[in-house]
PyMOL commands that place a pseudoatom at each C-alpha (Angstrom):
pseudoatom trace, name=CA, resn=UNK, resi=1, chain=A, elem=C, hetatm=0, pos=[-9.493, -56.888, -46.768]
pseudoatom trace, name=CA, resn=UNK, resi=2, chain=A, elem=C, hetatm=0, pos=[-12.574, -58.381, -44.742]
pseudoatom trace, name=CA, resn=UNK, resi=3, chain=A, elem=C, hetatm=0, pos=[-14.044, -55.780, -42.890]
pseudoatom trace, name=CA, resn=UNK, resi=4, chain=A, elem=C, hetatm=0, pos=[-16.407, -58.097, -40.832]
pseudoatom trace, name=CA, resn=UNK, resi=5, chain=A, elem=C, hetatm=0, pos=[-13.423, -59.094, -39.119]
pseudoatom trace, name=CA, resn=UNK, resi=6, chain=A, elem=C, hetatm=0, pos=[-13.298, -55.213, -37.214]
pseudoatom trace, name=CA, resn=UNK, resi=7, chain=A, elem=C, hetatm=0, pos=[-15.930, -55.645, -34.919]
pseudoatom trace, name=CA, resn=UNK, resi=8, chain=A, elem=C, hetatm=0, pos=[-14.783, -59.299, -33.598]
pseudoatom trace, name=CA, resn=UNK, resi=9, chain=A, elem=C, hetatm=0, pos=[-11.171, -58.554, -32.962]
pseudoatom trace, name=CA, resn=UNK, resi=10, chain=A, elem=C, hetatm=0, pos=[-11.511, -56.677, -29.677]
pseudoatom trace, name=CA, resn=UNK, resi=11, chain=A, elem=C, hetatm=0, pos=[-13.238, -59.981, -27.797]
pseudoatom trace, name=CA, resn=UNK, resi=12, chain=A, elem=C, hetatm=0, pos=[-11.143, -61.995, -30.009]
pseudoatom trace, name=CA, resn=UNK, resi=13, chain=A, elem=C, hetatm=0, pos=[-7.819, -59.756, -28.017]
pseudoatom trace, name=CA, resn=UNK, resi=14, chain=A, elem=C, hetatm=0, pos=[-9.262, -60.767, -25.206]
pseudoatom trace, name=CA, resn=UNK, resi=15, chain=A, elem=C, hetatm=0, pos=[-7.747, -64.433, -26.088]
pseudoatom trace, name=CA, resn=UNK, resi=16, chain=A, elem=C, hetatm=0, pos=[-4.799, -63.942, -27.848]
pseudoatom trace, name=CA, resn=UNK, resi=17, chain=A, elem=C, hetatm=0, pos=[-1.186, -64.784, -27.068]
pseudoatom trace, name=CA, resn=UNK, resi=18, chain=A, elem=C, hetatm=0, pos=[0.966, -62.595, -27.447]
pseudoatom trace, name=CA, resn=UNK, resi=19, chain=A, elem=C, hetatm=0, pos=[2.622, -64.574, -30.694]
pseudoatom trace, name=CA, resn=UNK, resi=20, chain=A, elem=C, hetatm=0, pos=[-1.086, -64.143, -32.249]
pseudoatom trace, name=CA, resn=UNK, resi=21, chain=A, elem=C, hetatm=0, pos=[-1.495, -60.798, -31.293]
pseudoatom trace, name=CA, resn=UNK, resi=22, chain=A, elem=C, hetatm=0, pos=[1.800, -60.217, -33.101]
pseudoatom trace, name=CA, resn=UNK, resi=23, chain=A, elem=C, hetatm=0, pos=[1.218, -62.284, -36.222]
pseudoatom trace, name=CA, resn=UNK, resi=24, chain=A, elem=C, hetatm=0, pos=[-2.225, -60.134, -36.720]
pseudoatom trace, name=CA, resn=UNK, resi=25, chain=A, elem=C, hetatm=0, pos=[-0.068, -56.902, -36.248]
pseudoatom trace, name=CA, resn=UNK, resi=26, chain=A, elem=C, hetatm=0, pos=[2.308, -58.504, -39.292]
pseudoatom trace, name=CA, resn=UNK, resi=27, chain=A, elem=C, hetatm=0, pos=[-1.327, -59.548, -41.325]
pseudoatom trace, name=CA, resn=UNK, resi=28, chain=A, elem=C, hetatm=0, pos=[-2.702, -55.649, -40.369]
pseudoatom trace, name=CA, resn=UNK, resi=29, chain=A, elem=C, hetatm=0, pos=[0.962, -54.110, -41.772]
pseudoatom trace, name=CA, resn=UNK, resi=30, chain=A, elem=C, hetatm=0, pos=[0.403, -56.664, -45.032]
pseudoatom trace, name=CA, resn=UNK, resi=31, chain=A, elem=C, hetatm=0, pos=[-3.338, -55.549, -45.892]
pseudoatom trace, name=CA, resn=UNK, resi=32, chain=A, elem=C, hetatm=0, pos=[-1.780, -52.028, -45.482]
pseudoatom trace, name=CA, resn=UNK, resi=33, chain=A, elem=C, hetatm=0, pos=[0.617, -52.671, -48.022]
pseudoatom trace, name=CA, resn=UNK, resi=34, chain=A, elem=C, hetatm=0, pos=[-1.711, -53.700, -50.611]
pseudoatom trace, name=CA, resn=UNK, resi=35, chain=A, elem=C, hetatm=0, pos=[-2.003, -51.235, -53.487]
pseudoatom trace, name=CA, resn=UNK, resi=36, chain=A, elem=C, hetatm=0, pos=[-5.465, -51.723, -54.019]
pseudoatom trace, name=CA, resn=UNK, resi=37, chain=A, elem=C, hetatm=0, pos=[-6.648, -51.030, -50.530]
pseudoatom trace, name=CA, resn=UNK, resi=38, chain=A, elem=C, hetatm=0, pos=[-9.238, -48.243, -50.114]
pseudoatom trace, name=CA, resn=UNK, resi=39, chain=A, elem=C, hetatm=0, pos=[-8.526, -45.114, -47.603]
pseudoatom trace, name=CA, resn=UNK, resi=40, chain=A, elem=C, hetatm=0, pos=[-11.363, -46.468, -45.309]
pseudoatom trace, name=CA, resn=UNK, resi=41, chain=A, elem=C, hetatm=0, pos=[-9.974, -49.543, -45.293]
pseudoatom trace, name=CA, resn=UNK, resi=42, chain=A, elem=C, hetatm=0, pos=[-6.515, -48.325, -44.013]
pseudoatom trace, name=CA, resn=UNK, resi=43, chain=A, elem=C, hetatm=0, pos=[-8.132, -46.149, -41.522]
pseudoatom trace, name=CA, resn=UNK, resi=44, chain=A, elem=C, hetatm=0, pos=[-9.992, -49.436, -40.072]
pseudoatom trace, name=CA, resn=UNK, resi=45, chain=A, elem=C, hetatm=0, pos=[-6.817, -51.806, -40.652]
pseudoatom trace, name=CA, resn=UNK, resi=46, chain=A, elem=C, hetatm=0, pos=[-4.440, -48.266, -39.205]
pseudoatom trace, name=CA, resn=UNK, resi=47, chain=A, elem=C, hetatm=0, pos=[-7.038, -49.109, -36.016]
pseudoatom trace, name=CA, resn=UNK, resi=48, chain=A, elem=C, hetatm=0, pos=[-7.074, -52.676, -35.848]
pseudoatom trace, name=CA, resn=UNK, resi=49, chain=A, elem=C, hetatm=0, pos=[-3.357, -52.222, -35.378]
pseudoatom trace, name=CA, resn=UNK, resi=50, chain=A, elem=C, hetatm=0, pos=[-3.088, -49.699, -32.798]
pseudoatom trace, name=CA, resn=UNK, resi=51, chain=A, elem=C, hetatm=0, pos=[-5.687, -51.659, -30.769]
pseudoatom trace, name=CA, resn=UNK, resi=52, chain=A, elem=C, hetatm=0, pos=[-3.286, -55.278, -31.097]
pseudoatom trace, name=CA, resn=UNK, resi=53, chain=A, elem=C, hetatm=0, pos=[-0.304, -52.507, -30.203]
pseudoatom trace, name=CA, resn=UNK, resi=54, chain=A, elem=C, hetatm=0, pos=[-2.265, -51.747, -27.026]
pseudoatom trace, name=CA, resn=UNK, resi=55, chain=A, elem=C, hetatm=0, pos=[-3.647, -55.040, -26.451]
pseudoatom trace, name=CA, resn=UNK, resi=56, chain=A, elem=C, hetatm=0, pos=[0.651, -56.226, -26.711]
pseudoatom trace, name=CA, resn=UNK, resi=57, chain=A, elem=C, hetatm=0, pos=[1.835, -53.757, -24.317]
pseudoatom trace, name=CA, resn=UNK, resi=58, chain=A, elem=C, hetatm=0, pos=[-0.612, -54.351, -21.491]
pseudoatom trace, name=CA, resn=UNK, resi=59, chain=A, elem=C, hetatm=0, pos=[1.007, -58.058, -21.776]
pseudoatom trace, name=CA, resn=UNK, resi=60, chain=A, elem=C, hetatm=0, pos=[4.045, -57.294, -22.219]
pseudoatom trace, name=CA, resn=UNK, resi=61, chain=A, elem=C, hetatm=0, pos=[3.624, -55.166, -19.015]
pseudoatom trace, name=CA, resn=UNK, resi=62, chain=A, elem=C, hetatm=0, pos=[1.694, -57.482, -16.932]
pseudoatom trace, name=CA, resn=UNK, resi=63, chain=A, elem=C, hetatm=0, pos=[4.675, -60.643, -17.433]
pseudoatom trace, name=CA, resn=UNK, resi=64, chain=A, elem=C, hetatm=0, pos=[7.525, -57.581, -17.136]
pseudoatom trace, name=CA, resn=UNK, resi=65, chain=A, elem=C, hetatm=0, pos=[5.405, -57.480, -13.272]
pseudoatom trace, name=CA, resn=UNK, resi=66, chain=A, elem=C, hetatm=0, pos=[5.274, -60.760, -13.111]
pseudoatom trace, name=CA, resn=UNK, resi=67, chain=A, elem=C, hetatm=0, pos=[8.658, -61.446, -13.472]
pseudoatom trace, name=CA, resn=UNK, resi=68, chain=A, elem=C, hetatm=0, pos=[9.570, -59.294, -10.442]
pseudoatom trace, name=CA, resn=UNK, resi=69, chain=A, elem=C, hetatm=0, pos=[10.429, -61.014, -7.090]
pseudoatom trace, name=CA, resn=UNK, resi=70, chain=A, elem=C, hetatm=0, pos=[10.089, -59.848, -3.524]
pseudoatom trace, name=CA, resn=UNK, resi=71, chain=A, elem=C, hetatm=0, pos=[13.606, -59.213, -1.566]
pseudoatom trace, name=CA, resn=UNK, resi=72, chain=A, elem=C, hetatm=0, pos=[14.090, -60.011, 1.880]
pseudoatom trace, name=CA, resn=UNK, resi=73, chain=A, elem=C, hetatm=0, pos=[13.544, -56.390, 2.573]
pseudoatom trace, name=CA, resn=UNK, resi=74, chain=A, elem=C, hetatm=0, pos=[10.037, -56.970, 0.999]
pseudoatom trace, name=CA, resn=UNK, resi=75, chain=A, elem=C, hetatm=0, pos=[10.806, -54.710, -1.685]
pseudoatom trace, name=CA, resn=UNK, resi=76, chain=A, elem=C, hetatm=0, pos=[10.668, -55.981, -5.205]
pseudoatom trace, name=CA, resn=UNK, resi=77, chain=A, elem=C, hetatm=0, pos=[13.890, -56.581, -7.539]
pseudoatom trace, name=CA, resn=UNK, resi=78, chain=A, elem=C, hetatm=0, pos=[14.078, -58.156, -11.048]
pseudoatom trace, name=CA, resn=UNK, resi=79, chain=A, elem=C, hetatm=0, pos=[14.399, -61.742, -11.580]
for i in range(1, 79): cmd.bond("trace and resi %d" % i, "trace and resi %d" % (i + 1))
show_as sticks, trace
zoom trace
């Protein structure tokens, strides 16, 4: 497992679809399935994943807003 890779993923979030952001998520649950992985390296890979979970959600919840639409009482239903 490249550990390099830690300290770019956060601006590299930034710029991810949500289809990337879940493909690293399947990588991150892959590297932790290794058998040769180290306990720091599960820790930083265990991290890497909750940040894409985070970084997922917050999109997820932004389009979920997005996909509302105003009524013609002004309030806002689903579309």
């Amino acid at each position: 497992m490249s550990t390099k890779q830690n300290g770019n993923d956060n601006k590299q979030e930034q710029e991810l679809s949500l289809e990337e952001a879940f493909d690293r998520i399947e990588e991150t649950i892959a590297c932790l399935e290794e058998e040769d992985v180290t306990l720091e390296e599960s820790f930083q890979a265990y991290q890497r994943g909750m940040e894409l979970l985070k970084y997922c959600n917050g999109k997820i919840d932004k389009v979920e807003k997005q996909v509302l639409k105003i009524n013609e009482d002004g309030g806002l239903d689903e579309f």
